[in-house]
N, C-alpha and C positions, 0 to 999 in steps of 0.2 A: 687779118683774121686767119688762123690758121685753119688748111682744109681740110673735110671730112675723113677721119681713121675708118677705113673697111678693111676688118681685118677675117681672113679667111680660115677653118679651122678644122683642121683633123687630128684621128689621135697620135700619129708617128711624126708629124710635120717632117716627112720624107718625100713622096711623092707629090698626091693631088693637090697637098695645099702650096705646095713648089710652082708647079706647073699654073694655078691658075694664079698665083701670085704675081708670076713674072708675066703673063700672058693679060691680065686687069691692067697692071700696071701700065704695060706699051700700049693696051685697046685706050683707055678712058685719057693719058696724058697726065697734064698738069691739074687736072681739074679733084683729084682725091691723093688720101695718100693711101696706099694698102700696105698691108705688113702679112704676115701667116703665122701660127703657131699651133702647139699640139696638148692635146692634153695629156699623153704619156709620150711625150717625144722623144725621138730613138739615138736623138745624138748626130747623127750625121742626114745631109741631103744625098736622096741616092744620084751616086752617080749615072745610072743611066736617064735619070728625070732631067739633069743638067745637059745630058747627050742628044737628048730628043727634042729639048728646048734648042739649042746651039743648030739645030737643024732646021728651024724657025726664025733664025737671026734670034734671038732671046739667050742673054747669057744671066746665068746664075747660080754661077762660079762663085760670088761672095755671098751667097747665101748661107743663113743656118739654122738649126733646128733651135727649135724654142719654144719654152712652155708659154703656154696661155695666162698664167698668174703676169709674165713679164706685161703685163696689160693692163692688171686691174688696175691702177691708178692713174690709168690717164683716158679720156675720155673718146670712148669707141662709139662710132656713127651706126656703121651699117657691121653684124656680124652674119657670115654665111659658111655653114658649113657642108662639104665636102665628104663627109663619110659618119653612119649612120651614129654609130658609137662616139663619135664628137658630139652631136646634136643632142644625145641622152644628156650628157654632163655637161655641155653648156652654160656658164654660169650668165649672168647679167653684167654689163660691162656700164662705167660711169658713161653717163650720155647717150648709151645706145635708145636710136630709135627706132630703128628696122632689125628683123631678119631673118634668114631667107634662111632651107635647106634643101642641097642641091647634090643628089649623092652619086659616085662614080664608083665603080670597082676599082680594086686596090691593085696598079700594076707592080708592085712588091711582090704579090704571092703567084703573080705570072710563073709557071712550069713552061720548060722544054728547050729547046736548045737557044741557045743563045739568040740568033736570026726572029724567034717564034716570042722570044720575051721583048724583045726590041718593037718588035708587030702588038704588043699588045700594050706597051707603054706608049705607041705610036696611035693609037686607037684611043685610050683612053685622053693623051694629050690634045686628041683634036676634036674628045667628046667636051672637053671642056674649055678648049678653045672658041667652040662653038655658044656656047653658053656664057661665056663671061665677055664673050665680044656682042653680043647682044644685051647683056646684061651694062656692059660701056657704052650703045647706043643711048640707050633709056638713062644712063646718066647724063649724057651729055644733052641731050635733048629737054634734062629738070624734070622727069618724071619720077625719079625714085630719091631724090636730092631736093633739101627747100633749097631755095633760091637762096 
């Protein structure tokens, strides 16, 4: 039986949906599979999101941007999005039964010098680290997953 698609969803599939991609992924295991995509995705994963992840042991270096259509036909469990403007345009995914929105500031539009943008992808990396690592307890434990 193949395991439950949570796929994560902002509009640049740049930063936050990177970040809590790779961050679901290591929390919850074997037990789901996650993907991330955007709905006007910007083409590349930012490199400082892949910088701040590597700083967590989290590499995703083979990551990339991708739209939310690369989805529709295959069958999506849980979708949760990451920024507000993803949730408006949200379509419905085959199979989805849940989902969740869960929104962070965009460490993309981070101003000031380099050190001060690093501080704020670093801030929001661990606002959502936070959140998707508790959101992998309650997986694992069959709370937000049938059996």
């Amino acid at each position: 039986m193949a395991k439950p698609l949570v796929l994560i969803l902002c509009t640049g599939n740049s930063c936050r949906s990177h970040l809590a991609e790779a961050i679901l992924r290591q929390a919850a295991g074997d037990i789901i599979e996650v993907a991330s995509a955007g709905s006007k995705p910007a083409g590349y994963v930012h490199p400082i999101a892949i910088e701040v992840l590597k700083e967590i042991a989290l590499d995703a270096s083979a990551h990339r941007s991708k739209h939310l259509s690369e989805f529709l036909n295959q069958p999506v469990h849980t979708v949760i999005t990451v920024c507000g403007n993803a949730d408006q345009v949200c379509p419905m995914f085959p199979g989805q039964v849940q989902r969740f929105h869960w929104g962070f500031d965009d460490p993309a539009h981070a101003t000031g010098t380099p050190d001060e943008v690093r501080a704020v992808f670093r801030r929001v990396r661990d606002e959502i680290r936070a959140t998707f690592e508790a959101y992998a307890v309650r997986l694992r434990a069959g709370s937000v997953l049938p059996e």
